[in-house]
C-alpha positions in Angstrom: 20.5 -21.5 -2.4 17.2 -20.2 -2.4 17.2 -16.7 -4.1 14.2 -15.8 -4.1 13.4 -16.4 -0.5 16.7 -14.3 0.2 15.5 -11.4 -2.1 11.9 -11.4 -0.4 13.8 -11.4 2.4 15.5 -8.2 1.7 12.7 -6.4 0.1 10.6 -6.5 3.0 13.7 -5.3 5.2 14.5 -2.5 3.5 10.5 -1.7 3.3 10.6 -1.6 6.8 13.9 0.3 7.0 12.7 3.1 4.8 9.7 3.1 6.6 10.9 3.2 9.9 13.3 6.1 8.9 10.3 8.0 7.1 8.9 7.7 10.6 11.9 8.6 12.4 12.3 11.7 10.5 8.6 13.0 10.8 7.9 11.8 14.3 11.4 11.2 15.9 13.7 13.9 15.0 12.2 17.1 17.8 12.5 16.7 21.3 9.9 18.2 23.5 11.6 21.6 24.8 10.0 24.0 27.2 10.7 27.7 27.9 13.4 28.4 30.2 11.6 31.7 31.1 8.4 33.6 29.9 8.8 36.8 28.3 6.9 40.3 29.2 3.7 40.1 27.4 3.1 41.7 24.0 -0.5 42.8 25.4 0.8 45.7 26.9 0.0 49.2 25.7 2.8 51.5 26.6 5.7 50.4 23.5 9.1 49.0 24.3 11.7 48.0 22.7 12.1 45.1 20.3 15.3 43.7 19.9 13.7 40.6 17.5 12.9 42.8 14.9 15.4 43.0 11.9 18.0 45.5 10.7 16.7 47.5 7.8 18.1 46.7 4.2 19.4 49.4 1.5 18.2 49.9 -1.6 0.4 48.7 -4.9 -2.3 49.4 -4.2 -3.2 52.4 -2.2 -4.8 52.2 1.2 -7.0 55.2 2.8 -4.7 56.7 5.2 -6.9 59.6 6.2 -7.8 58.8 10.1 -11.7 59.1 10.9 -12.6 61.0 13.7 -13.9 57.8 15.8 -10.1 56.3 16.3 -9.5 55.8 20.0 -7.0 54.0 21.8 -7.9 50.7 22.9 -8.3 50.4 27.2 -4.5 48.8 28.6 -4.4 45.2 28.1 -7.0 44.8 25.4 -7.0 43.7 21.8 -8.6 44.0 19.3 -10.9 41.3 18.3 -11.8 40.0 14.8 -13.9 36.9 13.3 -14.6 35.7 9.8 -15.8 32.4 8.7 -12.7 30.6 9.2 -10.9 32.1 11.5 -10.9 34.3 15.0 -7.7 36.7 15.3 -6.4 39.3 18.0 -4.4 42.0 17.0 -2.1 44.0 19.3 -2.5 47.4 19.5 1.1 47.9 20.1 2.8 47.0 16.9 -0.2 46.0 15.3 1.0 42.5 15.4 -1.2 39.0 15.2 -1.0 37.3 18.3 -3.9 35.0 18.9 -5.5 33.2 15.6 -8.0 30.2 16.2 -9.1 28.5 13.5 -12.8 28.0 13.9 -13.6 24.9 11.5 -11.0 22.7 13.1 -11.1 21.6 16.4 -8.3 21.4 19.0 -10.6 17.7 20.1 -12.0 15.4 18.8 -16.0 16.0 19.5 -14.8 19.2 22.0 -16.3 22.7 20.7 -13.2 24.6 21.2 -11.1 25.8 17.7 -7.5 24.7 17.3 -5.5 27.6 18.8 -2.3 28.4 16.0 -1.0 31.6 17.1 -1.0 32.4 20.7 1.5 34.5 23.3 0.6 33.1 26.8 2.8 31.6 29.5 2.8 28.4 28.0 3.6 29.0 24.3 4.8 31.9 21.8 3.8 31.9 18.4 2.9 34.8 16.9 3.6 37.3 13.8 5.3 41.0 13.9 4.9 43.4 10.7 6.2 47.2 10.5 8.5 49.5 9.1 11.7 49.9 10.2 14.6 51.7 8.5 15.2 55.8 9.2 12.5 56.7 9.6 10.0 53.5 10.2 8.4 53.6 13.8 9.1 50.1 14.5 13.0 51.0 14.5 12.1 54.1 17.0 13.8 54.0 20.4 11.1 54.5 22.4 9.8 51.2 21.1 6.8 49.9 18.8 4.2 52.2 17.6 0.9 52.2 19.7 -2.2 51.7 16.5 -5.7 52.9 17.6 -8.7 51.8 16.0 -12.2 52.5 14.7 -13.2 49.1 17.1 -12.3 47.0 19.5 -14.1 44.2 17.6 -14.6 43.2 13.8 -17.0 40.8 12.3 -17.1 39.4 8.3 -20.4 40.4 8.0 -23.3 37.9 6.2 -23.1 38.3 2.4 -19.3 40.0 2.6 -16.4 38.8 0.4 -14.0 40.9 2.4 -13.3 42.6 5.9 -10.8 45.7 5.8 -9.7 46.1 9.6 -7.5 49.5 9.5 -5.1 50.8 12.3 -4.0 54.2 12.7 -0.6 55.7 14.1 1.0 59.0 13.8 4.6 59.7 14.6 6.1 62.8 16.4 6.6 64.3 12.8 3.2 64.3 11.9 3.7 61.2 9.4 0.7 59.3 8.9 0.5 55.0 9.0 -1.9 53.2 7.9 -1.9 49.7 9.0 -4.9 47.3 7.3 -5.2 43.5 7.5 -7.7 42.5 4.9 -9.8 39.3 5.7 -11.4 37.7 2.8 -14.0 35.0 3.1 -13.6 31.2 2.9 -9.8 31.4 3.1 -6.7 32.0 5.4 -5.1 34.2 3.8 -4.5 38.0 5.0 -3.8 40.4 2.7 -1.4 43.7 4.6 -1.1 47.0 2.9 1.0 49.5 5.1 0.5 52.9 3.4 2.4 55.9 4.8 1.0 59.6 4.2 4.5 62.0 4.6 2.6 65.1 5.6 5.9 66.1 6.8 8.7 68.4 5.2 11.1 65.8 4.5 11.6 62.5 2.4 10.2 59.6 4.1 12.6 56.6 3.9 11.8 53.0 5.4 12.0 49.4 4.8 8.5 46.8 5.6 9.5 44.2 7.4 7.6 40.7 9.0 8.5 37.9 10.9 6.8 35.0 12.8 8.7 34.6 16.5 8.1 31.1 18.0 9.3 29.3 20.9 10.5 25.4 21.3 7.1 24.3 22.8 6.0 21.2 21.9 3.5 21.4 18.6 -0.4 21.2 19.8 -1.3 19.5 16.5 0.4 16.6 17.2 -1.5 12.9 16.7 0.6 10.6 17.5 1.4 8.7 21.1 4.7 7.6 22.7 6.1 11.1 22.6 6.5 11.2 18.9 5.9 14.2 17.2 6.2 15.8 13.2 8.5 17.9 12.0 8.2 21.3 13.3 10.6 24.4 12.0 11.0 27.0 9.4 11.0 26.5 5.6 11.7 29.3 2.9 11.4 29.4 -0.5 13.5 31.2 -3.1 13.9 31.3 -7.4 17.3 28.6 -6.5 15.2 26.4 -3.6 11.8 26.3 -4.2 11.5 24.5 -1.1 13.7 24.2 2.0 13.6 23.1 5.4 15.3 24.9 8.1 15.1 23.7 11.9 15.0 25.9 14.5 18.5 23.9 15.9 20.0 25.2 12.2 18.7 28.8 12.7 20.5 28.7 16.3 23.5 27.1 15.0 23.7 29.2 11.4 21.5 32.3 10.9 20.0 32.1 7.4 20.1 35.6 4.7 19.2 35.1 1.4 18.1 37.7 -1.2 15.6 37.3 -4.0 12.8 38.6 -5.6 10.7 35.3 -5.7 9.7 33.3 -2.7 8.4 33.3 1.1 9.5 32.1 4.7 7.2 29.7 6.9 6.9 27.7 10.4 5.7 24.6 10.0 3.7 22.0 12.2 1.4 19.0 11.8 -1.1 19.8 9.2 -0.5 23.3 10.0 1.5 26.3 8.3 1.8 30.2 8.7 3.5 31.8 6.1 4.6 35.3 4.8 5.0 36.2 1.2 6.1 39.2 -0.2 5.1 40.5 -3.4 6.5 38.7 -5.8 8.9 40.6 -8.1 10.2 43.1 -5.7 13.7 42.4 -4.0 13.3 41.2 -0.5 16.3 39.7 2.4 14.5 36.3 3.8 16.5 36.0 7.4 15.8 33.3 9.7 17.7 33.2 13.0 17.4 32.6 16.9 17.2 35.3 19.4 16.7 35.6 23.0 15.7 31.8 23.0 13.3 32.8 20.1 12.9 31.3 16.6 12.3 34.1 14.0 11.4 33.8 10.5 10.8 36.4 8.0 11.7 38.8 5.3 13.0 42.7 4.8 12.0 44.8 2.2 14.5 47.0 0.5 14.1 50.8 1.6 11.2 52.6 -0.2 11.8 56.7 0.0 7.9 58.8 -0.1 8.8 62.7 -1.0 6.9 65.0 1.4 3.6 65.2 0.7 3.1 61.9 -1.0 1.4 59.0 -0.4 3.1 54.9 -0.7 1.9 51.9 0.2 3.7 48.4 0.9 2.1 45.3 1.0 2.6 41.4 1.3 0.2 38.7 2.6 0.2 36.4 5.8 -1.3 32.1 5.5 -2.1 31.4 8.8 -4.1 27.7 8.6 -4.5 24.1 7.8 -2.4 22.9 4.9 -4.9 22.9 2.2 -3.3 22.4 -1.2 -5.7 24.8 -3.3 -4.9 27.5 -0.7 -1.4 27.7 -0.3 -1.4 27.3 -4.1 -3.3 30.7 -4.5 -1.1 32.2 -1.9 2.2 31.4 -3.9 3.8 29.7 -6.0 5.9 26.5 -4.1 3.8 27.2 -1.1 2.0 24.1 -1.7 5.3 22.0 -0.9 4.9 22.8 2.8 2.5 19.8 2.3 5.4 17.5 2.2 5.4 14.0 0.7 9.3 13.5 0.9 10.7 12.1 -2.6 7.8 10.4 -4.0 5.8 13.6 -4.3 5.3 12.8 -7.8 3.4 9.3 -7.2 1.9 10.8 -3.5 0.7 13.5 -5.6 -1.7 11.8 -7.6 -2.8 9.2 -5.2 -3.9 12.4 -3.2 -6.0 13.4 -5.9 -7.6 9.9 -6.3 -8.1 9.7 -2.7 -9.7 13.0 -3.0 -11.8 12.2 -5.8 -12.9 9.1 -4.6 -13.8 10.7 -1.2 -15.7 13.1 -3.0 -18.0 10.4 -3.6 -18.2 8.3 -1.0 -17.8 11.1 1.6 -16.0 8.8 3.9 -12.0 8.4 3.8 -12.3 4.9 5.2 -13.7 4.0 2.1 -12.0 6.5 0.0 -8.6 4.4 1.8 -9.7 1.1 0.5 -11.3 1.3 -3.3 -7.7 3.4 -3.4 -6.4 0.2 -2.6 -9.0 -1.9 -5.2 -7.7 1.1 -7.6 -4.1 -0.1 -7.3 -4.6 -3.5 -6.6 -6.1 -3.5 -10.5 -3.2 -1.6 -11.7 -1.0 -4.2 -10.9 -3.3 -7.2 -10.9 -1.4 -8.7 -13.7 1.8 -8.4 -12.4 0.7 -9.4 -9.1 -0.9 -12.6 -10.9 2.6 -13.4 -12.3 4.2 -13.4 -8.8 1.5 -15.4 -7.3 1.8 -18.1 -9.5 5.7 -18.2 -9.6 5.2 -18.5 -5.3 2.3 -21.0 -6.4 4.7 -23.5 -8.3 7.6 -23.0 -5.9 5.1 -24.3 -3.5 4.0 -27.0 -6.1 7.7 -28.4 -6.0 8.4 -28.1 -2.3 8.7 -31.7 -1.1 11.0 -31.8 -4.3 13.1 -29.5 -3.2 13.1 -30.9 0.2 14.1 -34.4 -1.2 17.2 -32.3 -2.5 17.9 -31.3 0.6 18.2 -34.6 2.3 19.9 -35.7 -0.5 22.7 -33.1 -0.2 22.3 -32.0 3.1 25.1 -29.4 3.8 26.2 -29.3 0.6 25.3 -25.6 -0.1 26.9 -25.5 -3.6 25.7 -28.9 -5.3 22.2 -28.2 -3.5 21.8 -24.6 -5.4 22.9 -26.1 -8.5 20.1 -28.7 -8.1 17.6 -26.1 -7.1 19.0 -24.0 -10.3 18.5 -27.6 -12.8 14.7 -27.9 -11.1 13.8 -23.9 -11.7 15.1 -24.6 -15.5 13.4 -27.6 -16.0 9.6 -26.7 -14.6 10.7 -22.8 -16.1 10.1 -21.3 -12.1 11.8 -17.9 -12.2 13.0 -17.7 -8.0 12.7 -14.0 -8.6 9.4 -13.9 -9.8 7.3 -13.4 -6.9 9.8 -10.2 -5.7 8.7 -8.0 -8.4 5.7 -7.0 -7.6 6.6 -6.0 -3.9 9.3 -3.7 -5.1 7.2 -2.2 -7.4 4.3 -1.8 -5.0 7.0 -0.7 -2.3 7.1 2.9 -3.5 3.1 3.2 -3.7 2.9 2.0 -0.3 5.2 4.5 0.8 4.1 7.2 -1.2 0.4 6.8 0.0 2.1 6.6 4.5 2.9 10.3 3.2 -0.2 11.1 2.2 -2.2 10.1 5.3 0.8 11.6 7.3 0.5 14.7 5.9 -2.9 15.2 4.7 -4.8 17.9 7.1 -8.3 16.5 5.3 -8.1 12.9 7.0 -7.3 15.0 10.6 -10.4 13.5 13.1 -11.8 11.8 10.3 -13.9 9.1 11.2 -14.2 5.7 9.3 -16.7 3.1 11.5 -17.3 1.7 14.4 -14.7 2.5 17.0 -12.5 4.3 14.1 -13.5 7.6 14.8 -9.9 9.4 13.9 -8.0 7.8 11.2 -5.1 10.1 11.5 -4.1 8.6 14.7 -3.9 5.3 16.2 -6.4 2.4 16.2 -7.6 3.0 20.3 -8.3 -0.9 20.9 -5.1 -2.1 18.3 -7.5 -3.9 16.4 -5.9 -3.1 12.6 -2.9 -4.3 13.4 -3.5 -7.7 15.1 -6.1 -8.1 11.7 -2.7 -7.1 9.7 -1.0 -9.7 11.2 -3.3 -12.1 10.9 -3.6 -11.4 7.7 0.3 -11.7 7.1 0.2 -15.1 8.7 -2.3 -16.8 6.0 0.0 -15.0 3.1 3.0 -17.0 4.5 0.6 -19.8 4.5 -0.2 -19.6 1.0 3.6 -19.3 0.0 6.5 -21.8 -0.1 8.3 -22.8 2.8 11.8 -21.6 3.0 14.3 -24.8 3.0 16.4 -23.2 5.2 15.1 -23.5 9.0 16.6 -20.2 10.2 15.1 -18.5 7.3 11.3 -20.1 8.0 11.6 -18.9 11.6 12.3 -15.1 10.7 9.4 -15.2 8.0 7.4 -16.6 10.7 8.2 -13.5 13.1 8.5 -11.3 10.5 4.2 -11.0 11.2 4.3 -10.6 14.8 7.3 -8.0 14.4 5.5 -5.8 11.6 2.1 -6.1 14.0 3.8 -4.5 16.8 5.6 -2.0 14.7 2.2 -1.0 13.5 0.6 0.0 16.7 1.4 3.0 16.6 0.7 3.9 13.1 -2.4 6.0 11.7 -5.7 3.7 11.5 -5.8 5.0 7.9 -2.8 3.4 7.3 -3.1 0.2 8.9 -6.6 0.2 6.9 -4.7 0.5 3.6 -2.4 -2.1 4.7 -4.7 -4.9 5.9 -7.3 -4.6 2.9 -4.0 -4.7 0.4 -3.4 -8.1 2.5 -7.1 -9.3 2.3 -7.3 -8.7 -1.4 -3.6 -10.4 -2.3 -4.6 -13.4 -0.3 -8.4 -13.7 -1.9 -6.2 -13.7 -5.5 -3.4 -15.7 -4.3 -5.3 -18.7 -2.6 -7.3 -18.6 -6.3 -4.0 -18.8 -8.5 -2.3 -21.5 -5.6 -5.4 -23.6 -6.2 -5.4 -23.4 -9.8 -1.8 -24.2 -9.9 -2.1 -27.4 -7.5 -4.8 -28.6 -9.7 -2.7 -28.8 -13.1 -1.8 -31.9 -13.7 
């Protein structure tokens, strides 16, 4: 029996079968849902009632809660406006809540001027984030519905030569109690900083718990890349001091409503290369809840209640990510955060090829070629062990027509024939394992690197050459692939020929099978895969000829 050829055998197929459920789990696992029904518009300026916000729990740094004299109430239907650098939010008077955020140095098409849209409330899609108090006395909890903020303008702009942008609404309640609601926008990143701070000019103890949320519906995720209907995973994650990272899908929040207390963590919705997230401060006891209301996914957590004596001043705050998933980033906004860039188990090799990638790119300024002197990198790495494989296949091909001639001379004699084949290894010292190695080893860095160019938001509408103009997505004109295939086909030529005949037609379809399978995948992918072919075949064919040249 030929071993070897039996263990390639299975080494490829349970490549593919990781692979393929890899793929499966990112792209397969959401249906495309749409909204039974629309919902009354957030845009409106009278309040109402809120039945997605959360019940109140039991048991920083100041903001400027004086009002100026300018505040005004923004004209029915409006909101409020506000661009920095990086991003271009709206904020609903009523509630104070982000609805719209556009994120102005990614683009929703390729070579098309408009931003990528995140956050939106429109007929077609809900996504957006709710903050308040709630609790006795919080004005989110009132029921006459959510506070109505004014503002000093309808319109903001991060200045030339600004660090930071301090956008402050003002509400006061039927006591007199004074809220301060300020979203803080600080150059070059996507984080927002919140401080809530309440002024109790009234005669009694203020008592009331911050609270914030991100609502979504089941539309379809805009982000997407890929064709055929597939799409990544898109749902909620949270993060605590037991899971430091932990996906929850909006089917599991429906079926099982998630509460966990801590004092160390944060709750986010997750899409392709995309992620908004709200952390607490860290340190202070907080209820994360996830759940599904009304047809609504809601994420988010609930402060425990903070009590302000009469004629004091407090102030709560916490921070919102709203953006692309960029690693330095979410790693500055809190601790873990940086998981929602998910590599799957082999985070700790995907990891580090990232930062080579990165590195390399850097450089070059081009992830094409960032992709393949990644794949020179590696293919060093393991050039010796590669070598050893090559010529173990090389003298397996050596001794084919011996091995034939045992055939014919046993014909179906399975047992004495592997017994021969065994005596032949032994004598000419051919380990039939030999060339398997080095494709399980190599299996993990090939999977760890599909997660990297899956999950990467850097290679989004990156261009390589030519017609490559997006290597995130599929190769237009299928090109990569049928060059992957080809190239499979002159590996198998280079290699023994199985002495079985069943077994030599499978390894013969097995390039036609993996070319098809591949036409969907990213370019960048394919790329990696077809110059890994191209350089094992430019240093196979040199040990095969070496070898057939001995003696």
């Amino acid at each position: 029996m030929d071993f070897r050829r039996y263990f390639l055998w299975g080494a490829l197929f349970i490549s593919g079968y990781l692979l393929f459920l890899q793929w499966n789990q990112d792209y397969g696992q959401q249906t495309t849902q749409s909204v039974a029904q629309s919902t009354q518009s957030q845009n409106e300026t009278n309040p109402q009632l809120n039945d997605d916000l959360p019940l109140a729990t039991q048991n920083d740094t100041q903001a400027n809660s004086e009002i100026p004299q300018s505040v005004s109430k923004i004209a029915p239907g409006k909101l409020i406006e506000v661009t920095t650098d990086t991003l271009r939010v709206a904020i609903n008077p009523v509630g104070g809540d982000l609805v719209e955020a556009a994120l102005l140095e990614y683009k929703k098409e390729l070579g098309q001027p408009d931003p990528f849209v995140i956050l939106e409330d429109g007929s077609d899609r809900t996504y957006v984030t709710q903050s308040g108090l709630i609790g006795r006395n919080g004005p989110d909890a009132s029921t006459e519905g959510r506070p109505v903020y004014q503002s000093e303008q309808a319109s903001y702009q991060l200045a030339d030569g600004e660090d930071s942008l301090d956008v402050n609404l003002y509400y006061t309640d039927a006591n007199g109690v004074k809220y301060t609601k300020t979203f803080r926008f600080m150059k070059g990143t996507y984080r927002i900083r919140q401080l809530i701070t309440v002024d109790n000019t009234s005669a009694n103890t203020w008592r009331g718990n911050l609270f914030a949320q991100i609502k979504r519906d089941n539309s379809p995720d805009p982000s997407k890349a890929t064709s055929m209907g597939l799409q990544p995973y898109l749902g909620g994650a949270i993060s605590n001091e037991e899971t430091k990272y932990n996906k929850i899908s909006f089917s599991d929040m429906e079926e099982e409503p998630v509460k966990v207390t801590t004092t160390q963590g944060w709750v986010a919705v997750l899409q392709h290369y995309f992620v908004s997230a709200w952390v607490p401060e860290q340190g202070q006891k907080v209820t994360l809840q996830a759940r599904t209301n009304n047809g609504y996914n809601i994420i988010g957590f609930t402060g425990s209640a903070v009590e302000i004596p009469a004629g004091k001043q407090g102030t709560m705050s916490s921070t919102f990510y709203v953006g692309p998933k960029l690693q330095d980033q979410l790693e500055a906004t809190a601790e873990n955060l940086d998981l929602t860039v998910d590599y799957g188990w082999l985070w700790w090799l995907a990891k580090p090829l990232f930062w080579l990638l990165t590195l390399i790119q850097s450089f070059v300024i081009n992830w094409g070629v960032a992709i393949i002197l990644v794949v020179v990198v590696v293919k060093a790495i393991f050039f010796k062990l590669s070598a050893t494989s090559y010529r173990s296949m090389a003298k397996m091909r050596k001794f084919g027509p011996e091995i034939a001639k045992l055939k014919d001379k046993y014909g179906d004699d399975r047992q004495k024939m592997s017994q021969a084949m065994m005596e032949l290894y032994k004598k000419e010292k051919i380990n039939p394992l030999g060339g398997c190695l080095p494709i399980l080893v190599q299996m993990p860095v090939f999977l760890a690197l599909y997660w990297v160019l899956m999950e990467s938001v850097e290679l989004r509408q990156a261009p390589f050459i030519l017609w490559i103009n997006d290597l995130s997505v599929m190769d237009p004109y299928f090109i990569l692939p049928i060059l992957m295939g080809i190239s499979m086909f002159v590996q198998q030529a280079l290699n023994p020929t199985p002495p079985d005949p069943m077994q030599a037609r499978i390894m013969k379809i097995m390039p036609v099978a993996f070319s098809i399978f591949f036409l969907w995948f990213p370019a960048g992918l394919v790329l990696y895969w077809v110059t890994n072919n191209t350089l094992s075949i430019l240093q196979q064919y040199v040990i095969t000829k070496r070898i057939e040249r001995e003696n």
